[in-house]
MMTF fields as JSON, N, C-alpha, C and O atoms, coordinates in Angstrom:
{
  "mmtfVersion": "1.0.0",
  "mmtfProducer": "UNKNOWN",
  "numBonds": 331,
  "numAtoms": 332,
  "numGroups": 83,
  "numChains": 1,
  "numModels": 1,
  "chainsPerModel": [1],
  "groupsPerChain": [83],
  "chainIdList": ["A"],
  "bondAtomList": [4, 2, 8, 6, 12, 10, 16, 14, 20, 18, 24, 22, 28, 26, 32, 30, 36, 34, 40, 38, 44, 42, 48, 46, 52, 50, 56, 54, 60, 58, 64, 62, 68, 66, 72, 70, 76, 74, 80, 78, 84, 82, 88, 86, 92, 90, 96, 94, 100, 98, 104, 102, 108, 106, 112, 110, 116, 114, 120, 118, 124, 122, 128, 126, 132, 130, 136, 134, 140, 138, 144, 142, 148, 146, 152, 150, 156, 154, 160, 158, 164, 162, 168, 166, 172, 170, 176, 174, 180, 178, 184, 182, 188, 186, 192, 190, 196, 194, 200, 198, 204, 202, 208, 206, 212, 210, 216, 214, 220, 218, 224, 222, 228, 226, 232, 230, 236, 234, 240, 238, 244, 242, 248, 246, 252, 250, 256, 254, 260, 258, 264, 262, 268, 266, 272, 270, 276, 274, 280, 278, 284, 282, 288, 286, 292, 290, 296, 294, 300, 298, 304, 302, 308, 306, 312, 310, 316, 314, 320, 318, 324, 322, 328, 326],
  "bondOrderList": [1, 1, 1, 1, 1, 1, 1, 1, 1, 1, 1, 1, 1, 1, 1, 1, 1, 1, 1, 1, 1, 1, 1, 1, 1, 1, 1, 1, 1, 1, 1, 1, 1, 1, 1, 1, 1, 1, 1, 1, 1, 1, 1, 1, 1, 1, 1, 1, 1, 1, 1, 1, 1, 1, 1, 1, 1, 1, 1, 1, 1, 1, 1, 1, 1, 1, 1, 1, 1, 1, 1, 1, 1, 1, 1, 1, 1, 1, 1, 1, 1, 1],
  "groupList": [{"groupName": "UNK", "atomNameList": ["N", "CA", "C", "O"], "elementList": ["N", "C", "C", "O"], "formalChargeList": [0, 0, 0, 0], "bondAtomList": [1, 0, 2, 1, 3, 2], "bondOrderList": [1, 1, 2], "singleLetterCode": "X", "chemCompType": "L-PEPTIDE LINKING"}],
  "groupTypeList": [0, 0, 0, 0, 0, 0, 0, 0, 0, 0, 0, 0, 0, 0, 0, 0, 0, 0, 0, 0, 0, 0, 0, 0, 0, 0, 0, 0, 0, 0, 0, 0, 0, 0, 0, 0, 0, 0, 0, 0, 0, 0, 0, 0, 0, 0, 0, 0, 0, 0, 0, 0, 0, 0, 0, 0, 0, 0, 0, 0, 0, 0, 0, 0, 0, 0, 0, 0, 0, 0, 0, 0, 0, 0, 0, 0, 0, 0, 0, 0, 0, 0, 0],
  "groupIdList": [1, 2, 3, 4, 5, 6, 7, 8, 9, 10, 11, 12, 13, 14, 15, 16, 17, 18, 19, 20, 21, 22, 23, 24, 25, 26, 27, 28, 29, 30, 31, 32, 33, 34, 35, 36, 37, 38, 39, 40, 41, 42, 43, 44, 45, 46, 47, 48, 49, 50, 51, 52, 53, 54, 55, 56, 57, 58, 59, 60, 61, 62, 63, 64, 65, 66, 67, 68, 69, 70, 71, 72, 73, 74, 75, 76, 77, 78, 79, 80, 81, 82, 83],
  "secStructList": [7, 7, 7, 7, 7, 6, 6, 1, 7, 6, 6, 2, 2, 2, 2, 2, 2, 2, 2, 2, 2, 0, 0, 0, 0, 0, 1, 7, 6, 6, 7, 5, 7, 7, 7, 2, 2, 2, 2, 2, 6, 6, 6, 7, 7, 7, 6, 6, 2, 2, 2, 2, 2, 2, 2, 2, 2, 2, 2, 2, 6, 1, 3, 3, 7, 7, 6, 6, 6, 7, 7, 3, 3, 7, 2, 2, 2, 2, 2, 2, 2, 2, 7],
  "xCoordList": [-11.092, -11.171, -11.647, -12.376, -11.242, -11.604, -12.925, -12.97, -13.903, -14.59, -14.244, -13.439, -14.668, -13.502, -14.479, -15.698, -14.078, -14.938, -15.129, -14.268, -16.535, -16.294, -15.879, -16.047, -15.132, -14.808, -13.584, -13.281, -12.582, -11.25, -10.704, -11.477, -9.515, -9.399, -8.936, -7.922, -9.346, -9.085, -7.539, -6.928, -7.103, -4.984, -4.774, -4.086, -5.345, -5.048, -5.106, -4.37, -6.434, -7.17, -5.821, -4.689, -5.999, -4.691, -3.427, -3.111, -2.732, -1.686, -1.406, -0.35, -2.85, -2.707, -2.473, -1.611, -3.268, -3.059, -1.779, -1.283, -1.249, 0.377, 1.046, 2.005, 0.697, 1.986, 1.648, 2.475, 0.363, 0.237, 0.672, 0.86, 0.974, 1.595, 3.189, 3.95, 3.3, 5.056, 5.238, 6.196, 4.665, 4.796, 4.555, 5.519, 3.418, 3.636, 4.748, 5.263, 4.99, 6.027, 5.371, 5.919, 4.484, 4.166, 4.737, 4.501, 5.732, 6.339, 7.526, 7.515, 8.52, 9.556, 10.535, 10.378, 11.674, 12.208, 13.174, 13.653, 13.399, 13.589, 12.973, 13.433, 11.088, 10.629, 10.078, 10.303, 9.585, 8.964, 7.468, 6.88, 7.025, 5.575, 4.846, 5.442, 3.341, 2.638, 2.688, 2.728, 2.689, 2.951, 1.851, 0.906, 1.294, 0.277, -0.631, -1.789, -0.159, -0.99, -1.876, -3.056, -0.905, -1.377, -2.204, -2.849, -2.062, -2.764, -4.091, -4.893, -4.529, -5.348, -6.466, -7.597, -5.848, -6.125, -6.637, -7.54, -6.072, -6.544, -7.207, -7.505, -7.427, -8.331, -9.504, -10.548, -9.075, -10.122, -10.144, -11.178, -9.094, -8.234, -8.196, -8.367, -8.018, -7.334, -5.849, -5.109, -5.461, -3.986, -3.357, -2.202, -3.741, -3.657, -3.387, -2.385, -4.25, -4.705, -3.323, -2.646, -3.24, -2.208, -0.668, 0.446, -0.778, 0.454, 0.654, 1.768, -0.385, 0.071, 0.204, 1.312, -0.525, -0.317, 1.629, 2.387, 1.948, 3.472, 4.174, 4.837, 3.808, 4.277, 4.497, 5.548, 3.376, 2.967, 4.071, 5.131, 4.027, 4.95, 6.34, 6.928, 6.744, 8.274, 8.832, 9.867, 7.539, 7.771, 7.847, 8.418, 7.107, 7.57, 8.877, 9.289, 9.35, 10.503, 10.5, 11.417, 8.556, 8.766, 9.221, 9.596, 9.142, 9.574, 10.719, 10.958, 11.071, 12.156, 11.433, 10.513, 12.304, 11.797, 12.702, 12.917, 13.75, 14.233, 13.284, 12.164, 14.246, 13.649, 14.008, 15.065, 12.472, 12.679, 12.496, 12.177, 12.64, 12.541, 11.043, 10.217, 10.827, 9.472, 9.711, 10.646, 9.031, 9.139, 9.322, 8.536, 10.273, 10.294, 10.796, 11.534, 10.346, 10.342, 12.053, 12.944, 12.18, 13.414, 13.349, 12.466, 14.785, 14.978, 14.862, 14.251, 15.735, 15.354, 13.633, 13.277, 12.661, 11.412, 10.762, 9.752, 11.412, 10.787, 10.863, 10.079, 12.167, 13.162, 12.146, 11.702, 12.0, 11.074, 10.222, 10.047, 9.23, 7.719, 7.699, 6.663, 9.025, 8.679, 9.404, 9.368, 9.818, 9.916, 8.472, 8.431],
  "yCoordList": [14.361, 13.162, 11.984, 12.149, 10.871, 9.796, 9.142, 9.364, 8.313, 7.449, 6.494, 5.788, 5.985, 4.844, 3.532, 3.641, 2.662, 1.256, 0.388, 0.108, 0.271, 0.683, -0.759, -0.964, -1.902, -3.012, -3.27, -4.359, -2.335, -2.101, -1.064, -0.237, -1.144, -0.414, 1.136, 1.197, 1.877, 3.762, 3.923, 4.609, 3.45, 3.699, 2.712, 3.088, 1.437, 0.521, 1.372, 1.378, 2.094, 2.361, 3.663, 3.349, 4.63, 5.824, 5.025, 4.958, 4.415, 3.89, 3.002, 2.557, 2.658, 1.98, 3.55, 3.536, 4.593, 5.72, 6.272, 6.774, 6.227, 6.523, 5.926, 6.355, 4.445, 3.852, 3.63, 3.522, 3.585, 4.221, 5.277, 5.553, 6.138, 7.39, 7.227, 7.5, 6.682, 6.214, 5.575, 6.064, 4.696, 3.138, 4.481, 4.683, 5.089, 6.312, 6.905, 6.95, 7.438, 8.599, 10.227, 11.328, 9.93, 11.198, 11.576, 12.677, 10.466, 10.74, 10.107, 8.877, 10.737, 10.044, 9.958, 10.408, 9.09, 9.053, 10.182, 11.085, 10.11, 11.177, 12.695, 13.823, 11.88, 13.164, 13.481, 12.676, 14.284, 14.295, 13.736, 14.143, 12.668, 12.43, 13.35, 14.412, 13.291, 13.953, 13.745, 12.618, 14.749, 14.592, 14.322, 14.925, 13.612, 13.908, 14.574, 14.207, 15.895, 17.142, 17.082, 17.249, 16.838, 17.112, 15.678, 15.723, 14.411, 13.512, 13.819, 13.775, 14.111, 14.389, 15.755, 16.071, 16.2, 17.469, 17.144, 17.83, 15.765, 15.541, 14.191, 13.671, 13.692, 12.055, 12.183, 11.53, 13.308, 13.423, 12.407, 12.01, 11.966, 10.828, 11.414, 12.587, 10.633, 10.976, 11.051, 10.27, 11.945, 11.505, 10.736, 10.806, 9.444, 8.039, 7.339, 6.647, 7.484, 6.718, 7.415, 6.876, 8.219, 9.249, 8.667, 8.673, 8.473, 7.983, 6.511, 6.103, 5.743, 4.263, 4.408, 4.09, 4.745, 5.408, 5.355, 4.714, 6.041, 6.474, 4.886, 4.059, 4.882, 3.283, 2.421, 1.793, 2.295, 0.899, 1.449, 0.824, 1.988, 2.628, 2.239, 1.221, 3.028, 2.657, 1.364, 0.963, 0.283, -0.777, -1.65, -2.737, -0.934, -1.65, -1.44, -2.009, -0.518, 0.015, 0.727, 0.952, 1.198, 2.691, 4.14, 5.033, 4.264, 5.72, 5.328, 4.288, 6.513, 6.573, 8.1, 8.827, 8.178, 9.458, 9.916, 9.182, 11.447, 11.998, 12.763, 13.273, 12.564, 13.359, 15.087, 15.698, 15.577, 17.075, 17.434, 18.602, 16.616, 17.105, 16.421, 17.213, 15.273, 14.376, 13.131, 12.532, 12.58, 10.841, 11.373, 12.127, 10.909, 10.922, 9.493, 8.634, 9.437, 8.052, 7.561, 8.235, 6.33, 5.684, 4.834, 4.158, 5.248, 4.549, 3.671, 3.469, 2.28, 1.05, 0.923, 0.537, 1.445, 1.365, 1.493, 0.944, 2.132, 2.49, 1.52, 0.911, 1.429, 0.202, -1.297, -1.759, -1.725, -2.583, -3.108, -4.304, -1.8, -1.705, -2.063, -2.558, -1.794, -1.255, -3.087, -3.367, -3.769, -5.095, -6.08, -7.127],
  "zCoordList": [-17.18, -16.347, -17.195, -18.173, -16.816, -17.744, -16.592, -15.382, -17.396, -16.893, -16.275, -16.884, -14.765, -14.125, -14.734, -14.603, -15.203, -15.107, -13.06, -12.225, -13.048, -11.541, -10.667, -9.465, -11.955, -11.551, -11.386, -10.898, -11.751, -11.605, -10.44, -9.957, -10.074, -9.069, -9.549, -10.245, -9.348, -9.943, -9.856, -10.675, -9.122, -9.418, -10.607, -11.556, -10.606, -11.672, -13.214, -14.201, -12.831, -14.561, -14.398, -14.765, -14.012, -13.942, -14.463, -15.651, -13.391, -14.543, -15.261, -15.709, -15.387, -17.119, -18.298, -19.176, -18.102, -18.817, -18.787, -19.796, -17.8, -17.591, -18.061, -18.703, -17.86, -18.935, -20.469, -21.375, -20.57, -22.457, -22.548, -23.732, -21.812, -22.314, -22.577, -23.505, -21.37, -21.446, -22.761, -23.36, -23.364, -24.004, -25.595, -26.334, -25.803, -26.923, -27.52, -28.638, -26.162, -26.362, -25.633, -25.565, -25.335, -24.803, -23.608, -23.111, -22.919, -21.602, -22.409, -22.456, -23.034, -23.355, -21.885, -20.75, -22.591, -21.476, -20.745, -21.431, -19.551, -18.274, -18.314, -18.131, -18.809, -18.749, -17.277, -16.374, -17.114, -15.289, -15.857, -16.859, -14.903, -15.091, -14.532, -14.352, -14.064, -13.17, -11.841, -11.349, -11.221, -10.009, -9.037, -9.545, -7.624, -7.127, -7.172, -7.371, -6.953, -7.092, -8.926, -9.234, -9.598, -10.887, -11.507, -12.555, -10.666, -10.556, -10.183, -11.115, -9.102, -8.302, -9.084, -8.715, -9.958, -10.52, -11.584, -12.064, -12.336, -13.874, -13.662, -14.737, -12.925, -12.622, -11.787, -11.801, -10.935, -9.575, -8.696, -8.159, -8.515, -7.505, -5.649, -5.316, -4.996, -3.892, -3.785, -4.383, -3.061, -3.072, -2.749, -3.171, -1.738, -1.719, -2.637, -2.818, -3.241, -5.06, -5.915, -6.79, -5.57, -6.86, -5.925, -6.449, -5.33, -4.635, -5.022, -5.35, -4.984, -5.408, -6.916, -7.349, -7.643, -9.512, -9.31, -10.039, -8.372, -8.967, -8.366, -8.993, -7.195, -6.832, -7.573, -7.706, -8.207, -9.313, -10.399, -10.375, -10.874, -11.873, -11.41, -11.775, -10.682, -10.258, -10.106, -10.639, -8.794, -8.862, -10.171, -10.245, -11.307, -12.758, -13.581, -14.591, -12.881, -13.271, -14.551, -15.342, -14.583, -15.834, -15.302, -16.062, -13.899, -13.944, -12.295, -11.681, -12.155, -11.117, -10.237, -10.613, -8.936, -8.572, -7.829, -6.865, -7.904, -7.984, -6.402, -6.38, -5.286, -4.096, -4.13, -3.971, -4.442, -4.421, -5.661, -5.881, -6.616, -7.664, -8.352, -8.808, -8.382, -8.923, -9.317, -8.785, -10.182, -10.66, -12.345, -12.919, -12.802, -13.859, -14.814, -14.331, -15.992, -17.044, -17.177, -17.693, -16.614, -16.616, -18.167, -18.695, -18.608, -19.835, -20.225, -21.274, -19.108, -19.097, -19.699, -20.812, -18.405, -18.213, -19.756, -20.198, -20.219, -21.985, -22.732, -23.459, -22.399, -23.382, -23.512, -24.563, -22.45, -22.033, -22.353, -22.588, -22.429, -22.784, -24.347, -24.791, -25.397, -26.297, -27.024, -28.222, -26.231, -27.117, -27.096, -27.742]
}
């Protein structure tokens, strides 16, 4: 679990870590990100919180989400980050 800074909002600080991961390479692209469950599991989030994490994401257009299957890293979304 990471330390939250307690002046930011806890989905904010999460996917800021998500998208350094994206922006790395550790989530290349159309990999599956984490899912709620596995949000909630590695932040100690609510699942509220782990639900807007993927929101914010998508609405940036770093990941996409595949119904039934999960949210995984959109290419564009990489492409992006990385100019």
């Amino acid at each position: 679990m990471i330390e939250f800074a307690p002046d930011i909002p806890r989905w904010r600080q999460v996917a800021d870590v998500i998208r350094k991961r994206i922006e790395d390479g550790t989530y290349p692209p159309r990999a599956r990100v984490p899912s709620v469950v596995q949000l909630t599991g590695e932040f100690g989030i609510a699942n509220a919180t782990a639900h807007k994490v993927l929101s914010a994401l998508r609405t940036e257009g770093l990941t996409y989400t595949e119904p039934g299957l999960g949210s995984f890293v959109s290419y564009e979304g990489r492409q992006s980050t990385e100019k």
